[in-house]
C-alpha positions as CSV (number, residue, x, y, z in Angstrom):
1,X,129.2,-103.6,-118.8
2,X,126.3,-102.9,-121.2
3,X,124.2,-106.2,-122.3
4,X,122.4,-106.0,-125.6
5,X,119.5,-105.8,-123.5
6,X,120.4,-102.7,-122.4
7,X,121.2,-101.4,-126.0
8,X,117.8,-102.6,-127.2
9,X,116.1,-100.7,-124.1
10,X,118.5,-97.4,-125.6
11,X,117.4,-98.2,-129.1
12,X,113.8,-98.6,-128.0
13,X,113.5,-95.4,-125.8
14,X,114.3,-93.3,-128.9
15,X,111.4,-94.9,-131.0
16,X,109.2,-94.8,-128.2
17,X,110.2,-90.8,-127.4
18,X,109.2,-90.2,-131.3
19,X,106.1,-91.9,-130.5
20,X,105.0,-89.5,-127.7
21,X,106.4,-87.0,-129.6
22,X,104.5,-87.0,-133.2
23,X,101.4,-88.3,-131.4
24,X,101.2,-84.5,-129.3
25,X,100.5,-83.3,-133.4
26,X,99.5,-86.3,-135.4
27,X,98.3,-83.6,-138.4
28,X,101.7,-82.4,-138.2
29,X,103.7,-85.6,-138.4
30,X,101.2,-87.0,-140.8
31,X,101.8,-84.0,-143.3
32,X,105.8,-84.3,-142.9
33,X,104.7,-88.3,-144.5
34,X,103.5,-87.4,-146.9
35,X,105.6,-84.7,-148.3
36,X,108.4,-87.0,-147.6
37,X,106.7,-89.9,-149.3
38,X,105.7,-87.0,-152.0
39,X,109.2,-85.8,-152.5
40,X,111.2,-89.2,-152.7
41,X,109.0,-90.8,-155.1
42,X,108.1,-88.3,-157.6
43,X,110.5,-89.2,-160.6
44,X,109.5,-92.9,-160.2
45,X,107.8,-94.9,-162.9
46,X,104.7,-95.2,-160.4
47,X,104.9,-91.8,-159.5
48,X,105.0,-90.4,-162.7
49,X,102.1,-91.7,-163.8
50,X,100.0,-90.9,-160.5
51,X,101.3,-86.4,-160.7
52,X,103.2,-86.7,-157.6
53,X,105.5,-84.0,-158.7
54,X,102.0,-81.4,-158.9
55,X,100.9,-82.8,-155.8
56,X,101.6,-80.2,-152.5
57,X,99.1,-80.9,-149.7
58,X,96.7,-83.8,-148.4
59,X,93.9,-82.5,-150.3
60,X,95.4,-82.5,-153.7
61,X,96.7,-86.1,-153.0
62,X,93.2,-87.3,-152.3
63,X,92.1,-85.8,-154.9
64,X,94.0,-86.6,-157.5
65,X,95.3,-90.2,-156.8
66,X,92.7,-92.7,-156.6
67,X,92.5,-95.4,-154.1
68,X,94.2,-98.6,-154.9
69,X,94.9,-102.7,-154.4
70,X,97.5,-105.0,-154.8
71,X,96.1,-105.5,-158.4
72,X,97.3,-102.2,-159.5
73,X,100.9,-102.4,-158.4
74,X,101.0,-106.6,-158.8
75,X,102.7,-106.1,-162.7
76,X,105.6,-103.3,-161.2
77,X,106.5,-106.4,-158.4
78,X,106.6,-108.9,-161.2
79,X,108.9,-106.4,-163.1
80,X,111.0,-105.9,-160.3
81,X,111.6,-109.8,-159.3
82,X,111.6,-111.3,-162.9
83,X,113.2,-108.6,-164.8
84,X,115.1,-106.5,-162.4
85,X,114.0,-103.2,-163.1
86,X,114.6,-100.4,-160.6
87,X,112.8,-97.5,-159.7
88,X,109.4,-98.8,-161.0
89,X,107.2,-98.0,-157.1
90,X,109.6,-95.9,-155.6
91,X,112.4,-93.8,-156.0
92,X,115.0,-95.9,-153.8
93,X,116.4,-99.1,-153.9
94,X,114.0,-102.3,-153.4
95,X,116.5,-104.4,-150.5
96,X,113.8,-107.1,-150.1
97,X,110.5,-108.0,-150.1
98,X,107.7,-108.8,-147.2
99,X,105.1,-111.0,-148.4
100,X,102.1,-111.8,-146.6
101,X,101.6,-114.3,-144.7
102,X,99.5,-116.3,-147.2
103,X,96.4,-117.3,-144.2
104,X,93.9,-115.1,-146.5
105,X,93.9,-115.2,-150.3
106,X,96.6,-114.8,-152.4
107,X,100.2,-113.8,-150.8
108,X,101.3,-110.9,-151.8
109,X,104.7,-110.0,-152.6
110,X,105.9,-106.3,-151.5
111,X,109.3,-104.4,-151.7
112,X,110.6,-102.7,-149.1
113,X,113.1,-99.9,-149.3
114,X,115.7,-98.3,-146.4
115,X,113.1,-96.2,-144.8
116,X,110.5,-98.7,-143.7
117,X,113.2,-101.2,-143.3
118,X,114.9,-99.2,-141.0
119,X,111.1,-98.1,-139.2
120,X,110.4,-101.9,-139.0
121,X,113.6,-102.4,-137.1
122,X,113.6,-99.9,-134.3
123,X,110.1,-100.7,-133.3
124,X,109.7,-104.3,-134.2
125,X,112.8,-105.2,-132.1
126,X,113.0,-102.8,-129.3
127,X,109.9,-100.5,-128.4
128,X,108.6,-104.1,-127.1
129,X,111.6,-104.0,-124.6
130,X,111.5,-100.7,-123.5
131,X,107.9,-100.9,-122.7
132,X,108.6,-103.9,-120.3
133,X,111.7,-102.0,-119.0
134,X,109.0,-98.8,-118.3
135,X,106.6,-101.6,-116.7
136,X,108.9,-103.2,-114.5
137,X,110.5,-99.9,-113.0
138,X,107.1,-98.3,-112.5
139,X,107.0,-101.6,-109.7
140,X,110.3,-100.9,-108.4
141,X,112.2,-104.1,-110.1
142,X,114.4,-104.1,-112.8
143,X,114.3,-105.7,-115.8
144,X,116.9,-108.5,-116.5
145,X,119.4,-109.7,-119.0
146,X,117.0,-111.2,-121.6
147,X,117.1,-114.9,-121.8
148,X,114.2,-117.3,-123.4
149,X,113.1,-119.3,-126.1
150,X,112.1,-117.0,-129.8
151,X,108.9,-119.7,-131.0
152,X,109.1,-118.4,-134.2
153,X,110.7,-119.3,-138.1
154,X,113.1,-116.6,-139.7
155,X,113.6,-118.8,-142.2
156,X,112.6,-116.9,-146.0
157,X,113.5,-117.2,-149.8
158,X,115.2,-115.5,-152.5
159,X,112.9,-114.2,-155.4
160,X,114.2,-114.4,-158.8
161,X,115.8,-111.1,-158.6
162,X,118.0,-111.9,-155.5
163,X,116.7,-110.6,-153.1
164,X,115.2,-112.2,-149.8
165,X,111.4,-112.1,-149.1
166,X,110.1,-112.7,-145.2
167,X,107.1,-112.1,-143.3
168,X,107.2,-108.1,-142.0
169,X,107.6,-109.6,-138.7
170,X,110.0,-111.9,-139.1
171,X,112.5,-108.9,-140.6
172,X,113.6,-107.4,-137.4
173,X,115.0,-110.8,-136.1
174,X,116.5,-111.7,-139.0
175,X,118.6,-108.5,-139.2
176,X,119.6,-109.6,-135.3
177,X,120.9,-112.9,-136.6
178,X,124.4,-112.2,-135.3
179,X,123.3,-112.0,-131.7
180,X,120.6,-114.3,-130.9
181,X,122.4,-116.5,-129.4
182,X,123.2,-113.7,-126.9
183,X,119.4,-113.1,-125.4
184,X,117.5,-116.4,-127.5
185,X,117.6,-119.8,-126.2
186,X,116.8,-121.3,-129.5
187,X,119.6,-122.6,-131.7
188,X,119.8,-120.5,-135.0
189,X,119.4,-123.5,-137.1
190,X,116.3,-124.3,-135.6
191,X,115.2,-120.1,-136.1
192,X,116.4,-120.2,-139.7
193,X,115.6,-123.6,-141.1
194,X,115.5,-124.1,-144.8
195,X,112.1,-125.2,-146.3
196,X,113.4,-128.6,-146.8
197,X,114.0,-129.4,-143.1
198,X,111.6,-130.6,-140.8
199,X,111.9,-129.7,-137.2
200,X,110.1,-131.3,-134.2
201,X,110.1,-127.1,-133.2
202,X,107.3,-127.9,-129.8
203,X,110.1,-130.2,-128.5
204,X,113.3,-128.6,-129.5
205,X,112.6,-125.1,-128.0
206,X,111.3,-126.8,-125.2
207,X,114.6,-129.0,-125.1
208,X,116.9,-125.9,-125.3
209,X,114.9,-123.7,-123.0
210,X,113.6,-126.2,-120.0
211,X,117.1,-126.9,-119.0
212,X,117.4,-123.4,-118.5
213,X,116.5,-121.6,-115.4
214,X,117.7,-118.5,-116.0
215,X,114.6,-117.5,-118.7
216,X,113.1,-114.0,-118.6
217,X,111.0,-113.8,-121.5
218,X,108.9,-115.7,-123.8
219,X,109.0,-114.4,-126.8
220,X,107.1,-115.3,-130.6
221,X,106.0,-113.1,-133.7
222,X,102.6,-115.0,-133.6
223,X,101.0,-116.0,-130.4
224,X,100.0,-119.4,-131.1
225,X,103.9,-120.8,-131.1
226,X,103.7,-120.4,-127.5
227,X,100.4,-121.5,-126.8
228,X,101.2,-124.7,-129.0
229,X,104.3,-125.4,-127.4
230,X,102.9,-125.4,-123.8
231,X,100.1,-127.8,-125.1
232,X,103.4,-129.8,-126.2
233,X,104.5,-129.6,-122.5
234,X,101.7,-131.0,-120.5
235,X,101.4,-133.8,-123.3
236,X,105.3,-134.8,-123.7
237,X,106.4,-133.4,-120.0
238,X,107.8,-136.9,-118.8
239,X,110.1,-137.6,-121.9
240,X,111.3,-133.8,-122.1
241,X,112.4,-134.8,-118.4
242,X,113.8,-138.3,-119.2
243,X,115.7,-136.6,-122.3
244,X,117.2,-134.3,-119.6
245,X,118.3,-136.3,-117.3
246,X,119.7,-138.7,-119.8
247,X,121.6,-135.6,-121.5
248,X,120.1,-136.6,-125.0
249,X,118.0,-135.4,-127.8
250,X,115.1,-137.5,-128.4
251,X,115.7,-140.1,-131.5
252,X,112.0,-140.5,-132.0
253,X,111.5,-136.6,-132.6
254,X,112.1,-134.9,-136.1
255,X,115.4,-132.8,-136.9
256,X,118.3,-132.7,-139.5
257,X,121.0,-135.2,-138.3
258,X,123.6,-132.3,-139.0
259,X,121.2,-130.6,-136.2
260,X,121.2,-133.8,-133.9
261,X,125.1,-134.6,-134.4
262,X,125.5,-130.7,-133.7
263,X,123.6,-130.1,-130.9
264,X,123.4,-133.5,-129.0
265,X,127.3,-132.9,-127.9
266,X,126.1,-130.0,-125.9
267,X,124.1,-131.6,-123.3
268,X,125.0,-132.8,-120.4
269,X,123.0,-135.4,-117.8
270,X,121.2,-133.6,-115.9
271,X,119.6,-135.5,-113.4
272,X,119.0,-132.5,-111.1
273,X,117.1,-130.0,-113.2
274,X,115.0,-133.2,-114.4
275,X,113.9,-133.7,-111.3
276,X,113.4,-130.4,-110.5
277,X,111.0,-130.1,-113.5
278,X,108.8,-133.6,-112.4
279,X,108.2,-132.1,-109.0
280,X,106.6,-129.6,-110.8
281,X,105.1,-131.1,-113.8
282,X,103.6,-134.3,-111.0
283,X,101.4,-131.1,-109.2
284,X,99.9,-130.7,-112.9
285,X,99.2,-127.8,-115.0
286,X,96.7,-126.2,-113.5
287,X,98.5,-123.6,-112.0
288,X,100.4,-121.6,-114.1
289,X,103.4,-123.6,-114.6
290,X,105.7,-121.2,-116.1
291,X,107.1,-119.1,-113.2
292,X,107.3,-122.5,-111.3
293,X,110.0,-123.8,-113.4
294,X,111.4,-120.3,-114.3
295,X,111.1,-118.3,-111.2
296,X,113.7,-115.7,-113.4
297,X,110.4,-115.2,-115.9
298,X,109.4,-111.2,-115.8
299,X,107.1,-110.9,-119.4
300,X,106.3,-112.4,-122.4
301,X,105.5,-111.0,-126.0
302,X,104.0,-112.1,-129.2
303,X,101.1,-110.5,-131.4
304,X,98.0,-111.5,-130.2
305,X,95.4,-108.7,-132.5
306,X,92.2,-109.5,-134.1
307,X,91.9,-113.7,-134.4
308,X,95.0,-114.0,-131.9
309,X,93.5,-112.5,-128.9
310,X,91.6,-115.7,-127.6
311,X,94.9,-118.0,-128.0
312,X,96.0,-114.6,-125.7
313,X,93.9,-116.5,-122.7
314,X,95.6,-119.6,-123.7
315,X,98.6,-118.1,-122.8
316,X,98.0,-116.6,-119.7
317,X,96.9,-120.2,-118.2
318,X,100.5,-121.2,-119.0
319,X,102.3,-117.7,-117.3
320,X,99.9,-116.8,-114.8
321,X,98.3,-113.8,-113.7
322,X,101.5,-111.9,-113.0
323,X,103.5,-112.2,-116.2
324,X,102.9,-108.9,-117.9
325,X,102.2,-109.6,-122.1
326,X,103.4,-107.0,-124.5
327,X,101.3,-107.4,-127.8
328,X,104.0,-106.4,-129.8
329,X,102.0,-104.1,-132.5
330,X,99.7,-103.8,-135.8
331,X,101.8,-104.5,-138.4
332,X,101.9,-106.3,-141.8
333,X,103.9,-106.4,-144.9
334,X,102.5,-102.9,-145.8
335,X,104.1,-101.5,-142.7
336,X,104.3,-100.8,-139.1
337,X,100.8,-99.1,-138.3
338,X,100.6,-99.2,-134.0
339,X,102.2,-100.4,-130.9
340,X,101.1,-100.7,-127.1
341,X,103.0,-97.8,-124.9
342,X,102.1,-100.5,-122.1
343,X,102.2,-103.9,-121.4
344,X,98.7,-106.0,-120.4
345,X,97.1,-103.3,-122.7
346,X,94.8,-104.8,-125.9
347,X,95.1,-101.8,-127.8
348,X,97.4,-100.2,-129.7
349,X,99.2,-96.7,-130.5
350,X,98.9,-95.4,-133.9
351,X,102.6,-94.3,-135.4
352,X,102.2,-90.9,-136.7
353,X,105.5,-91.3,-138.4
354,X,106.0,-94.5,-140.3
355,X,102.7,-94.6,-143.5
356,X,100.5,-92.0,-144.0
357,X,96.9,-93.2,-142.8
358,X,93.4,-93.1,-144.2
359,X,90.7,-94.1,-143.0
360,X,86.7,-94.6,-144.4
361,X,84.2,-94.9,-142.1
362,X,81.9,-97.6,-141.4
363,X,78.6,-97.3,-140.4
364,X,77.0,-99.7,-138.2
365,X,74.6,-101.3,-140.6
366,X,77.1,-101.3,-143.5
367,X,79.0,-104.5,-144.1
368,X,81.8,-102.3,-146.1
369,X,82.9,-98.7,-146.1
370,X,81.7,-96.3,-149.1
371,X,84.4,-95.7,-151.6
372,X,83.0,-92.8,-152.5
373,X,83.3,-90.1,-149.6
374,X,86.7,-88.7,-148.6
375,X,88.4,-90.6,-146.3
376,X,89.1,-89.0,-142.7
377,X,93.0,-88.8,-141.8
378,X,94.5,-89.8,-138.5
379,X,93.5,-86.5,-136.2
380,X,89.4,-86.9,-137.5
381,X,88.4,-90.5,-136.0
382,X,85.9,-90.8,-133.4
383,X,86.0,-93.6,-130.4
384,X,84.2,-96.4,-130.7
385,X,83.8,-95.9,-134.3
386,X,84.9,-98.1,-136.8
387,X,86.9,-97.6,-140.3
388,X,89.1,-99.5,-143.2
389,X,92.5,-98.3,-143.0
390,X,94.1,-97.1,-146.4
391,X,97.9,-96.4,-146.2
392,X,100.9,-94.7,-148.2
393,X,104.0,-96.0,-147.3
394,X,107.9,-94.5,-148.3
395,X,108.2,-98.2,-150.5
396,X,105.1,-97.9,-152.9
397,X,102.3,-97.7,-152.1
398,X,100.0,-95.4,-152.3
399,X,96.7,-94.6,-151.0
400,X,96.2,-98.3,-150.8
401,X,92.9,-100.5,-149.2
402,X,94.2,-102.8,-146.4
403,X,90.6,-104.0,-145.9
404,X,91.7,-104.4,-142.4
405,X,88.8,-102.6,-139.7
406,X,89.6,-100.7,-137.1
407,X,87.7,-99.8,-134.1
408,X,89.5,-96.4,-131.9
409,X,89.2,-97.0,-128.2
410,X,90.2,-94.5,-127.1
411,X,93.1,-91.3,-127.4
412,X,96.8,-91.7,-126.5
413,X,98.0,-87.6,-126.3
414,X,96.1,-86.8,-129.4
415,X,96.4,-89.8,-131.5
416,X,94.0,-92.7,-131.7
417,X,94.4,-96.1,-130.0
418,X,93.1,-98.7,-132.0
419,X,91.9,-102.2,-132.4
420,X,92.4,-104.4,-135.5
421,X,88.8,-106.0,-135.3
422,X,88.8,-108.2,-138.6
423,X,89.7,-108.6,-141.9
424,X,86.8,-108.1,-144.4
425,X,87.0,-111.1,-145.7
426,X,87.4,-113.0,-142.5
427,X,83.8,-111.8,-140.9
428,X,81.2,-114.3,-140.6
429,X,78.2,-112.8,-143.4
430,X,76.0,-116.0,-143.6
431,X,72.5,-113.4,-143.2
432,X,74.1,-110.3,-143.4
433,X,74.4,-110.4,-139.4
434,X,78.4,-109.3,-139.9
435,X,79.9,-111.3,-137.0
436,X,83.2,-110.8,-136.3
437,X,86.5,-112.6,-135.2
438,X,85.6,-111.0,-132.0
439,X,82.8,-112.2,-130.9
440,X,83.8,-115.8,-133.0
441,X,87.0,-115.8,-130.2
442,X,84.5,-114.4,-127.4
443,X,81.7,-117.1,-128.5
444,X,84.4,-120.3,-128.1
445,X,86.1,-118.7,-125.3
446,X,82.7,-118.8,-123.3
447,X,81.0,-122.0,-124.4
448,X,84.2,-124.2,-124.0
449,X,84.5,-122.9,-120.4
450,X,80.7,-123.7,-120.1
451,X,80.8,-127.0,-120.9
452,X,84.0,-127.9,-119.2
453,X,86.5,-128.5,-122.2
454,X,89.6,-127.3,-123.7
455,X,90.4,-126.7,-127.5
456,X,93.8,-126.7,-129.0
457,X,92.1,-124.9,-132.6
458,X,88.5,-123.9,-134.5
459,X,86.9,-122.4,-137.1
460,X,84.1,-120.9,-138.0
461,X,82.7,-122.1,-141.6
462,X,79.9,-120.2,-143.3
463,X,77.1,-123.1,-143.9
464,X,75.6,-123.0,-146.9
465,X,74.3,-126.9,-147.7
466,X,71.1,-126.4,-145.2
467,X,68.0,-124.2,-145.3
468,X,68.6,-121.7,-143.8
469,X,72.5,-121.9,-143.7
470,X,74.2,-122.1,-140.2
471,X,77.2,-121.2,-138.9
472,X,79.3,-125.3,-138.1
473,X,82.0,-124.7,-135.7
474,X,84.8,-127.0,-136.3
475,X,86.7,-127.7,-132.9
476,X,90.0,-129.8,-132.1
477,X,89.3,-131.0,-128.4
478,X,92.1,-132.1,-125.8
479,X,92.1,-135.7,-125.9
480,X,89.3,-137.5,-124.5
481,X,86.9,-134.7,-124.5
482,X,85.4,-135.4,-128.1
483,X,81.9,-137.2,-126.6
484,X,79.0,-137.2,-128.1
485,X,77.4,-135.4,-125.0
486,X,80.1,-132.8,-125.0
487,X,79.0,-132.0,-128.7
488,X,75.7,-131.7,-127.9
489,X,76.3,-129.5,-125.1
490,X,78.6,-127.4,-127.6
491,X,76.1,-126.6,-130.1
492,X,73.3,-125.7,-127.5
493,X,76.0,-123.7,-125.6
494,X,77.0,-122.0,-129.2
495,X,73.8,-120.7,-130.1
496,X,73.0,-119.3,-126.8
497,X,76.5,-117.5,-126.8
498,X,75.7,-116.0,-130.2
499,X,72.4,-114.8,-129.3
500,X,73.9,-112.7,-126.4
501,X,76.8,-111.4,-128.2
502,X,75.4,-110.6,-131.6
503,X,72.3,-108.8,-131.9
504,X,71.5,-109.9,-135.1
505,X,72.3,-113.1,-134.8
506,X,69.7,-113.1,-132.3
507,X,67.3,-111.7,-134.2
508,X,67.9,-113.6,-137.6
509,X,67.6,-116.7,-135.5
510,X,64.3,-115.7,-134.1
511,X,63.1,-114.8,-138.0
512,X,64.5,-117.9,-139.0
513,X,67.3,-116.0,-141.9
514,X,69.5,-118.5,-139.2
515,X,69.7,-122.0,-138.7
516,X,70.6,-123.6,-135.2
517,X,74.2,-123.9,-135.6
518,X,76.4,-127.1,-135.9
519,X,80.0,-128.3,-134.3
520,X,81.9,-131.1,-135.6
521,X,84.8,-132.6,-133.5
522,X,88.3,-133.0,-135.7
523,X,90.7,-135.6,-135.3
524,X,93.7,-135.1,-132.9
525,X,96.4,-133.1,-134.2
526,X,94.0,-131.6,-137.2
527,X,96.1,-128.3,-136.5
528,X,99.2,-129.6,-136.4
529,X,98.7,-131.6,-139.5
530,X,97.3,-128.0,-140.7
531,X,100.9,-126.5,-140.1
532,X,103.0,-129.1,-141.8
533,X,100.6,-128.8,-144.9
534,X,102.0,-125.7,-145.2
535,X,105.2,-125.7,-144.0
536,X,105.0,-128.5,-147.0
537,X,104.1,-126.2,-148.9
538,X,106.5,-123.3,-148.0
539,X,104.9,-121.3,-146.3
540,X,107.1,-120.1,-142.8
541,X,105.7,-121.3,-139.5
542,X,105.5,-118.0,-137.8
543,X,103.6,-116.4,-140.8
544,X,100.3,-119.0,-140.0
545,X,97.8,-118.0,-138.3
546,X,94.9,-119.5,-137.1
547,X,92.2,-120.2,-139.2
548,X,89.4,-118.5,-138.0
549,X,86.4,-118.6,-141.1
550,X,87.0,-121.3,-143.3
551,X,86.6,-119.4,-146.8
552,X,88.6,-121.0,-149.8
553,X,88.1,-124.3,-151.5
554,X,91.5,-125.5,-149.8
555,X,90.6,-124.9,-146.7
556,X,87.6,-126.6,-146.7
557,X,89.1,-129.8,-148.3
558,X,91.6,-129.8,-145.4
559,X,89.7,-129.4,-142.7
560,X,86.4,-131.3,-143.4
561,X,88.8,-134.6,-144.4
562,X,90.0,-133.7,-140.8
563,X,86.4,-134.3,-139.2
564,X,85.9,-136.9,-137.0
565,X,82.1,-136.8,-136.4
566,X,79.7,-138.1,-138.9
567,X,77.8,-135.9,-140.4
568,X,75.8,-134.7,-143.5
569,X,77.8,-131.7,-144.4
570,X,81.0,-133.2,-144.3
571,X,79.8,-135.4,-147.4
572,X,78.3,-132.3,-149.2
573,X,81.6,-130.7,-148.7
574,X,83.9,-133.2,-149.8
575,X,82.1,-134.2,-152.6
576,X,81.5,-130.9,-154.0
577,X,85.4,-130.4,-153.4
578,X,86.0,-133.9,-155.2
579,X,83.5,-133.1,-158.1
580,X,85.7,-129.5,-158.8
């Protein structure tokens, strides 16, 4: 008997064949895009107004529509949700928006027709489980009915046209609502919340999915879920045992009391498993404690790109050298750009089928790309250069600046595989040294290892209150860790790490453009407290990220009223925050 595992390795293997297909002639595919994309939209207000109908090849679309932001199409989306008119970006029906996750700037709000809906869905959902089904029978094993905990939120809103707007990654799941409960260990009520309800999520997926032993995946949208909820685990382990064997849901731990009255009649004492779990959780944590209390366990998934990938090595502490990761893909409200063909791999596929791609190049010393020169398409890039991706998509966009950077890696048939290296606005720029969110994740990754500590969150903020500014590393610590010593050690260890890893960094520090940097400790559960500030403000759990450069005016309030160590910028700071 088929299992919808089975169907989502069958729906996957025909996304993932049109993969290696289009990516033999990425030129090809990339053309059919656009003369699709072309074709559909022509009669639309939009692409009236931009010629689409005189427009027949790449060329005359480069040269004749100009390159474009959210600011241009930000009045047709207002249209659409307050006034509910049709056919304003795109010749088809809008069935929903994807917003953005709201971690840098101002969310944006984007409607999404059949085609990329339908895109979104066959490779969101299932080219992840056909790659593990590829991996695992390459060594001979086969891969299992799919059981484990979804750390995620599908929980959205409706717009004041009607329709519902999610995170882009968040829209395959929902459209699976019907048969979670057939492969996801998670309640539905605790996947699709309303904004009003507060959930205890660490505990509750942990409650649902410990008692379990028959978990083969771990599986989020956005990496840190997972790595938060195993920091949960080594912190809570001996209630989430007691609660087990006692058959009960905490009463100390947040969650509707429809959910509690609900949910509470389906467990059982269960004084064996508890114990089973204490044996292990009493030999501690620092062997990888997942396939010790799942031996079933076979991969895990979640995207882990640009600022994710250090929370990446988080991860693997908890699974273990021989869980297999699958990064799930590049994508964003603007649509679904790459995917890994394998599992373990950091990079990423480019889809020659789903937008049309541009890209301008950067040069080395440039902070940003020129505007001016034509943009390459998908068959011109170079490995180990990078470039600013500009899309066109089948739901209105057109020619449109992500300000994401890419780096190509390397060639997958004839198709680049690609990097997401940062967002422009998320690079460190304090001396015009450009450091990125890579060598930010590398930096922390090394220094805390050097000195002997673990974080559970940082960022990066840009000083400017000292001559010359600085880069101050704000760092959450595991408890007991936060010692004056170990700060001292930090900020030595930090500036050494930075002088290896960027070359300018190391020689702005030497010309003194760079001051010696600073780290201030925050106070336990800073990123917690982070989450539920958002959460209270509606924004979806699985859409926040970590917040890598602290860059707004509401960030910096936040987080520096977080700070436990005394120190002159903190002051400087909050009183220029106070004083706005």
């Amino acid at each position: 008997m088929a299992s919808f595992s089975d169907l989502g390795v069958l729906l996957g293997e025909v996304s993932r064949q049109q993969i290696i297909h289009t990516t033999k002639n990425p030129l090809k595919a990339q053309n059919n895009v656009l003369k699709k994309i072309v074709r559909r939209n022509k009669n639309c207000e939009l692409g009236k107004k931009l010629g689409l109908k005189d427009i027949h090849s790449i060329k005359e679309y480069q040269d004749k529509v100009p390159l474009s932001t959210y600011a241009d199409y930000e009045p047709y989306v207002d249209r659409m949700m307050n006034n509910g008119e049709k056919r304003l970006m795109f010749n088809g029906l809008n069935l929903r928006y994807a917003s953005s996750s709201g971690s840098v700037g101002k969310p944006k709000m984007l409607p999404k027709g059949l085609n990329d809906l339908w895109k979104m869905q066959c490779i969101g959902f299932s080219v992840s489980v056909t790659t593990a089904y590829h991996h695992l029978k390459g060594q001979g094993k086969r891969l299992k009915g799919q059981l484990g905990p979804l750390a995620l939120n599908l929980s959205g809103h409706k717009t004041a046209d009607g329709k519902m707007s999610n995170g882009a990654a968040q829209i395959p799941l929902r459209m699976l609502k019907p048969i979670l409960p057939f492969f996801c260990t998670s309640p539905i009520p605790l996947l699709f919340p309303s904004l009003d309800d507060k959930f205890d999520t660490s505990y509750l997926h942990l409650r649902f999915c410990l008692e379990n032993k028959k978990v083969t995946y771990l599986g989020s949208i956005v990496v840190t879920l997972l790595t938060q909820m195993f920091d949960y685990l080594e912190d809570n382990w001996e209630m989430l045992c007691d609660d087990i064997e006692k058959g009960i849901i905490n009463p100390n731990i947040d969650c509707t009391e429809e959910f509690r009255k609900k949910y509470a009649k389906k467990f059982k004492p269960n004084p064996e498993r508890a114990a089973e779990l204490r044996r292990e959780f009493e030999k501690g944590f620092d062997d990888p404690i997942a396939p010790r209390i799942w031996p079933n366990l076979q991969w895990a998934y979640g995207m882990m790109s640009s600022n994710l990938a250090i929370y990446a090595e988080k991860l693997r502490k908890a699974i273990g050298p021989d869980v297999p990761i699958h990064r799930m893909g590049y994508a964003a409200a603007e649509g679904y750009f790459a995917t890994p063909m394998e599992l373990d791999v950091e990079d990423y596929v480019a889809i020659p089928y789903t937008v049309f791609f541009e890209f301008l190049p950067i040069e080395e010393d440039e902070e940003k790309a020129d505007d001016s020169v034509r943009p390459l398409l998908l068959n011109e890039l170079e490995v180990g250069k990078m470039y600013e991706m500009i899309v066109s998509n089948f739901s209105g966009l057109y020619r449109y600046k992500m300000e994401d950077v890419i780096v190509v890696t390397g060639m997958y048939n004839n198709t680049p595989r690609i990097k997401l290296c940062f967002r422009q606005n998320l690079s460190m720029n304090v001396a015009n040294e450009k450091t990125t969110t890579d060598m930010t994740d590398a930096a922390v990754d090394q220094i805390t290892k050097e000195v002997g500590v673990e974080y559970q969150g940082f960022s990066f903020y840009p000083d400017f209150t000292t001559k010359p500014p600085r880069y101050t590393l704000l760092i959450e610590l595991k408890k007991g860790e936060a010692s004056e010593e170990n700060r001292e050690a930090l900020i030595q260890a930090l500036d050494n790490a930075m002088d290896g890893i960027n070359e300018k960094y190391y020689k702005y520090r030497r010309w003194g453009m760079l001051g010696r940097p600073e780290v201030l400790f925050l106070k336990e559960g800073a990123y917690v407290a982070y989450n539920k500030y958002l959460q209270d403000k509606g924004v979806v759990l699985n859409q926040i990220k970590p917040v890598t450069v602290i860059n707004n005016e509401e960030r910096e309030q936040f987080f520096f009223s977080q700070v436990a160590t005394d120190a002159p910028v903190v002051k400087d700071v909050l009183a220029k925050a106070n004083k706005e």
